[in-house]
N, C-alpha and C positions, 0 to 999 in steps of 0.2 A: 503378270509379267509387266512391270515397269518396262516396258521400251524408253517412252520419253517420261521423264523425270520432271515436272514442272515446271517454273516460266523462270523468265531472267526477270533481276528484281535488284534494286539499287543498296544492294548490303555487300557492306564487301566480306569477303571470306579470306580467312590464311592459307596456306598450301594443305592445309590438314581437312579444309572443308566446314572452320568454325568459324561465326562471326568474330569481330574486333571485339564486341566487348561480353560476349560466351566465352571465348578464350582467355582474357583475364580472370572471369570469375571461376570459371573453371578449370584450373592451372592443374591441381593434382591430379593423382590417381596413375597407372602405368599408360604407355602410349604402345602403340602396336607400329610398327614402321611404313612408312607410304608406300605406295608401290610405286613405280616407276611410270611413265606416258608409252603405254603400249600401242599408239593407234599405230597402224600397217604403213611403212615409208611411203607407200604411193601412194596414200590417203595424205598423209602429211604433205606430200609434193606438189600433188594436185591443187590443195587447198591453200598452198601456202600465203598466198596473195590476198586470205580474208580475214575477217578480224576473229578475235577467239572467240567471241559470241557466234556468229557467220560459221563460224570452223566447226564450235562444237555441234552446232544447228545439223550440217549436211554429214559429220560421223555418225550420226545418233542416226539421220533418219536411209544413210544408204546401208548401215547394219541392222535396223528394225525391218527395211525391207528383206534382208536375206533371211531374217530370224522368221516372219512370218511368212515365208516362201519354203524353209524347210518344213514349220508347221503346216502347212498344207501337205507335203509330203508325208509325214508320218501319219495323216489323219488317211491319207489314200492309201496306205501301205496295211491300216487295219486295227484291231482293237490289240491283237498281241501285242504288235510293235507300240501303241501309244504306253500299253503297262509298263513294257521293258523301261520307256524313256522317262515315266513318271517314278519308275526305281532308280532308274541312273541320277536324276534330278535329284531325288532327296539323299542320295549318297552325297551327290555334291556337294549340295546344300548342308549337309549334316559335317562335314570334311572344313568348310569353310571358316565356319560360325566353331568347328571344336580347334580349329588352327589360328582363329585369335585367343585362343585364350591359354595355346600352348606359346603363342608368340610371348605374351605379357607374362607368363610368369616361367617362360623354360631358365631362366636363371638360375630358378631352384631345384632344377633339376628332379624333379619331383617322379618317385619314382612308376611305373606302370601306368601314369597317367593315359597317355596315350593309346596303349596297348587295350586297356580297361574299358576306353569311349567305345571304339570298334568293337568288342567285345559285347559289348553293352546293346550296340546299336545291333549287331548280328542275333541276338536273344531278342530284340523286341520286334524286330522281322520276321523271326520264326515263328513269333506268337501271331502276330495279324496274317501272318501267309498262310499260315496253317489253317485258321480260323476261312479266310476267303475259300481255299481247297475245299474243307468241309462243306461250304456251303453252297458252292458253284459248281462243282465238281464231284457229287456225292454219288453218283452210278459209277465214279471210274476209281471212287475210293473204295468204295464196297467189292469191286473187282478185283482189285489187287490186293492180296494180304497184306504185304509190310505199309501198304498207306492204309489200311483198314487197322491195324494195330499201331500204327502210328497216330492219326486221326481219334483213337479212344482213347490213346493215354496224352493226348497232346497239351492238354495245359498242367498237365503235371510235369509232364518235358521240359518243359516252358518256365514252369515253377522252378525245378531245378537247377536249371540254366541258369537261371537270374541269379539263384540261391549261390549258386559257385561263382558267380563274380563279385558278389554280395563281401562273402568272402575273401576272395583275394584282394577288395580296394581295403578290408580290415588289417587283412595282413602287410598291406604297403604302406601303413601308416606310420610316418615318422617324427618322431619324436621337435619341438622348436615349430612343425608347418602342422600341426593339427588343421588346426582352423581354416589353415590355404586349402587342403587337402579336400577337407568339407566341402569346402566352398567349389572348388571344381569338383565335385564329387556331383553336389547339385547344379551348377553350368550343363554337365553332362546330360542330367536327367529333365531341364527343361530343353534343352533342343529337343532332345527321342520326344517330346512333347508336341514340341511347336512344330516338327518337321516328320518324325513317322509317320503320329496321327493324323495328319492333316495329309499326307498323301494315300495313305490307306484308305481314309475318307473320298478322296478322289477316285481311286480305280472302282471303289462301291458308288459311285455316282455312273462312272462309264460301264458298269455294269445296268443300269437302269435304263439305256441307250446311250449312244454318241452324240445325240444332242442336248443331254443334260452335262456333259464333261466340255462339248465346242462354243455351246452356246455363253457360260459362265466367262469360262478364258477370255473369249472372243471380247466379252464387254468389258471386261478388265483392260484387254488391252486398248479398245478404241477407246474407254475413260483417258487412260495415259495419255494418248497418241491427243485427243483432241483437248483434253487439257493443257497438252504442252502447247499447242497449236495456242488454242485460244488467247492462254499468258504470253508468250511467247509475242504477237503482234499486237495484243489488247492488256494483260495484265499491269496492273496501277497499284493494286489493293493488297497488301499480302494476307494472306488466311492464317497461318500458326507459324509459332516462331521455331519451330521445330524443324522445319521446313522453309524457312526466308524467301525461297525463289519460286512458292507455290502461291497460287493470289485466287479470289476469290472470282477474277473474270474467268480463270482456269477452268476452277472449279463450276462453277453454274454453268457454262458454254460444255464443258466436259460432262455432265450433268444431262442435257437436252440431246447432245448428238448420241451418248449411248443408248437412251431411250428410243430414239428414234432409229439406231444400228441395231438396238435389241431385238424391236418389232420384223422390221425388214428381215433379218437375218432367221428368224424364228420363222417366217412364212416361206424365205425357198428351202429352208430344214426339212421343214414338217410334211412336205409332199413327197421325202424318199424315203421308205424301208430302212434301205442301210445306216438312218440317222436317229429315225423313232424309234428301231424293234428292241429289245433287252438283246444285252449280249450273252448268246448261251451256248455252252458246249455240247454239243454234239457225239455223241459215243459210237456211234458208226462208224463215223470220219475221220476220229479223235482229233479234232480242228471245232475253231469257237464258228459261230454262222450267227445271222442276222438277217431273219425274216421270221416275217408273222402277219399274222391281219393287225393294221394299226389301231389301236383302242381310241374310243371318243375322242380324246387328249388333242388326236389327229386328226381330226374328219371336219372339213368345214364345218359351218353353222351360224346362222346370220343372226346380230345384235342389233340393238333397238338403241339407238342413239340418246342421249343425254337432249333435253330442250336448246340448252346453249351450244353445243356442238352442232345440233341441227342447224341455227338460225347461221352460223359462222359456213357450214358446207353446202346446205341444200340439201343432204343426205337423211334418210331415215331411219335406214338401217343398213351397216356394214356387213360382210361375209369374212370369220375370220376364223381361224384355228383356235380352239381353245388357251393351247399352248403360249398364244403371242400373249395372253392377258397375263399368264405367268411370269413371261418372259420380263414383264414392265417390271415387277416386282424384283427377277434378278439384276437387271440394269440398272435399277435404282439402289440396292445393295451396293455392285457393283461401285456407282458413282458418289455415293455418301455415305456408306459405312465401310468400303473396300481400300480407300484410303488412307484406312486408319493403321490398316496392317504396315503401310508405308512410312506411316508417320512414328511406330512402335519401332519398323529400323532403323528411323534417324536419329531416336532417341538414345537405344544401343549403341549404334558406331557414333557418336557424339561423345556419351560415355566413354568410350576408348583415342578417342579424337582421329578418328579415322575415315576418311570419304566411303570408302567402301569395302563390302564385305573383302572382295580379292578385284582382280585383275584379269578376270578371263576373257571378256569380252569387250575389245576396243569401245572406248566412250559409253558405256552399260552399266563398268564395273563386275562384281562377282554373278552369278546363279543365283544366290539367295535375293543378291537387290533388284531382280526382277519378278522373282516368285516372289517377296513378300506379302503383295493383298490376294496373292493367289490362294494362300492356305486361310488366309480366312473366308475367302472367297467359296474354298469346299466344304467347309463346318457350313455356310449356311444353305448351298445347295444339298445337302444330306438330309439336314433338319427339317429344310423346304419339304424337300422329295416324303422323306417320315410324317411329317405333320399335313401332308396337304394332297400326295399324290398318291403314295403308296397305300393297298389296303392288303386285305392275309392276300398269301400267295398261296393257292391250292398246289404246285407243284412243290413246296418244301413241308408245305403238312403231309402231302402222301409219302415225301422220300423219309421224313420224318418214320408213319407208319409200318411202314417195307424193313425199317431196321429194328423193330420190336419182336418179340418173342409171340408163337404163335397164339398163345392162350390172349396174350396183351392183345391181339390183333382182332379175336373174337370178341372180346369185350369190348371193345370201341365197335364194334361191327352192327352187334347187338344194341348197344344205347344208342349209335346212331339210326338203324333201323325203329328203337321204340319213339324215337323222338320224331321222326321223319313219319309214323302213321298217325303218332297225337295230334300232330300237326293236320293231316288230310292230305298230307303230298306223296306218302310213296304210295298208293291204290292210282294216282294220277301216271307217276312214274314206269308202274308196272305196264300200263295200257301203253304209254310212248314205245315202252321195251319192247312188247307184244306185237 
C-alpha cells in the first residue's frame, strides 16, 4: 500500500505528472484523460491557507490515517472478512488497470473488448478459488456432492471456460484492428497476471496465519509512510528517474525504520494464537477458527550475540521469537526490493502520461497505486513461507488418503507398516499403543 508516495524533489512536473523534459521526448503514443482534484471541500477549506507541498503533505497523511484505522478493523473482524476485502481489491484493481486501456483506444470501438476482460477475469477466479476450496476445505467437499463432483472435474471446468472465451475474442476479430485486438487481447492477460495471481498468493499466505498476511502489509506500509517522512524533511538525492520525487535519504531512512517496525511488530504478533495459528475450517461449526499450540516459530529462545553487538550493548545474549529473524528478512524485501513494484507503476502510467491509475481515493490516487509493491510483496512471502517455513503437512496427505479407493488405501497401509518395522519404529509404536 503506497500510502505516501515519496519525497518532494526539485523537478518540475506538467499536469499529467511528467517531467519537462520526459514529456518532450515522450510526446507519442495515446493519452488517457486526467482526472479531476477530488480531495473533499472541507479538506480543501481547511488547508487552504497552505502551500501545495503543505497541503498535499496533511491530505495524504489525515487519509493514510483513516486507511490504516479501517485496516485494523477488518484485521479485528476476522480472516473471512480480510479474503472478501483482498477479492474486492483485486476486482478493483483489475477494473482499473483494464479501464485505461479501454480509455486509450475506446475510439475504435472495439468490439466485446470489455465484456471478454471480465469474463476472462471470472474463469481465472474460478480456477484459483476452486483449487483453494479443494485444498482448505476438503471434508466439507467430500460432504456434499455437487462440490465433490465439482472439485473432480474442476480444472476441466476451468479448461472449458477459458476454451469459450478463447473463442469468442476469435470470433470478435475485426477485420483493419487485428493487431490492436491482439494487443488488448494480451493487456488483458497480463493484468489476470499481475493482479489474480498475486492476490491468490496472498490469501495462501493468510492461510498460513494472520501474521504472515499483517506482518508483510504492515512493512510495506511503514517503508512508504517513512520514506515519504524521511525525503520529505531530509531528501536532497533523487534515487531513479522513474520516480523524480523518491531520493535516496527516503530510501535508506525508509530502509532502517522498517527493520526496526518489522522486529517490534513481529514480537507483540507472535505471543497471540489468533495471529500465529493457520487459518482453518472447522466442519462442526462450519466457520474458519484459529487456535492451536504455537510451533517453535513462536516460542521464545534466547540468541547468543554477535562480538560487535556485544561490545556496542553489554548484552550476551537476547530472548527472541524465531519469527522476528524472519521478519528482518521480510522488511528488508519490503524496503529494497518492494519498491520496485512502485517504480514498474510509474513506468506504466508514464507510458500513458497519466498520474494515476484512477481517482478513488483523495491525494492516493487509484487502488492499484497503493497495492503496487503489495503483490510483489506476496510472491515473495509465499516463496519465503515454501522455501524456508513450510514442510509436508500430515493433515493434506491423510485427506489426500481418505479420498482413494479402498485397495489404494491397503497398499499404502501395508508399505507404510513394512517401511516403519525395517526401520525398528513400529515394535516401538506398538508398546506406546499398548
Amino acid at each position: 500500500m503506497d500510502f505516501f508516495t515519496g519525497s518532494d524533489s526539485e523537478v518540475k512536473f506538467d499536469k499529467d505528472g511528467m517531467s519537462d523534459t520526459e514529456s518532450k521526448v515522450d510526446s507519442g503514443g495515446p493519452e488517457v484523460p486526467v482526472a479531476p482534484d477530488d480531495t473533499p471541500v472541507v479538506l480543501n477549506k481547511a488547508l487552504s491557507g497552505l502551500s501545495s507541498r503543505w497541503k498535499n503533505w496533511w491530505v495524504r497523511g489525515i487519509l493514510t490515517l483513516a486507511m490504516i484505522s479501517f485496516f485494523f478493523i477488518i484485521i479485528y473482524l476476522g480472516p473471512m472478512v480480510l479474503m472478501m476485502i483482498v477479492l474486492g481489491v483485486q476486482i478493483k484493481c483489475f477494473q482499473e488497470i483494464i479501464t485505461i486501456g479501454y480509455s486509450v483506444y475506446h475510439s475504435y470501438h472495439l468490439p466485446w473488448f470489455r465484456t471478454l476482460s471480465w469474463y476472462f477475469l471470472l474463469c481465472v477466479n474460478y480456477f484459483f478459488y476452486g483449487e483453494t476450496v479443494t485444498d482448505y476445505f476438503f471434508t466439507l467437499v467430500q460432504r456434499e456432492e455437487p462440490l465433490r463432483i465439482l472439485s473432480k472435474y474442476h480444472r476441466f471446468i476451468s479448461f472449458a471456460l477459458y476454451l469459450t472465451g478463447f473463442c469468442m475474442f476469435v470470433l470478435s476479430l475485426v477485420k483493419k484492428h487485428y493487431r490492436l485486438q491482439f494487443y488488448m487481447f494480451g493487456w488483458t492477460h497480463v493484468t489476470l497476471l499481475i493482479v489474480v495471481t498475486q492476490s491468490h498468493l496472498i490469501i495462501h499466505n493468510l492461510f498460513e496465519g494472520m501474521i504472515w498476511f499483517i506482518v508483510p502489509i504492515s512493512c510495506v506500509i511503514c517503508n512508504d509512510i517513512m520514506a515519504y517522512m524521511f525525503g520529505f524533511f531530509f531528501g536532497r538525492t533523487p534515487l531513479i528517474k522513474l520516480s523524480p520525487k523518491k531520493t535516496w535519504e527516503g530510501f535508506i531512512g525508509g530502509l532502517f525504520s522498517t527493520i526496526v517496525f518489522g522486529i517490534l511488530l513481529s514480537y507483540v504478533m507472535a505471543s497471540y494464537r489468533y495471529f500465529v495459528c493457520p487459518v482453518e475450517f472447522n466442519n462442526d461449526s462450519n466457520s474458519f477458527q484459529v487456535d492451536c499450540e504455537p510451533s517453535d516459530l513462536f516460542q521464545l529462545q534466547d540468541y547468543t550475540l554477535p562480538s560487535v553487538l556485544e561490545s556496542l550493548t553489554g548484552w550476551t545474549t537476547v530472548r527472541l521469537y524465531p519469527f522476528q529473524i524472519h521478519s528482518i528478512a521480510l522488511s528488508s524485501f519490503a524496503s529494497i526490493v518492494g519498491p520496485f513494484g512502485g517504480f514498474f507503476a510509474s513506468g506504466f502510467k508514464r507510458a500513458f502520461k497519466i498520474k494515476d491509475f484512477a481517482n478513488t481515493i483523495p491525494g492516493h490516487g487509484g487502488i492499484m497505486d497503493r497495492f503496487d509493491c503489495q503483490y510483489l510483496m506476496a510472491t515473495f512471502v509465499n516463496v519465503y513461507i515454501a522455501s524456508f517455513i513450510r514442510g509436508p503437512n500430515p493433515t493434506k496427505v491423510i485427506q489426500q488418503l481418505l479420498a482413494l479407493r479402498a485397495d489404494q488405501q491397503l497398499l499404502i497401509f501395508n508399505s507404510l507398516k513394512n517401511h516403519l518395522t525395517e526401520k525398528g519404529l513400529l515394535p516401538v509404536l506398538e508398546e506406546v499403543n499398548a
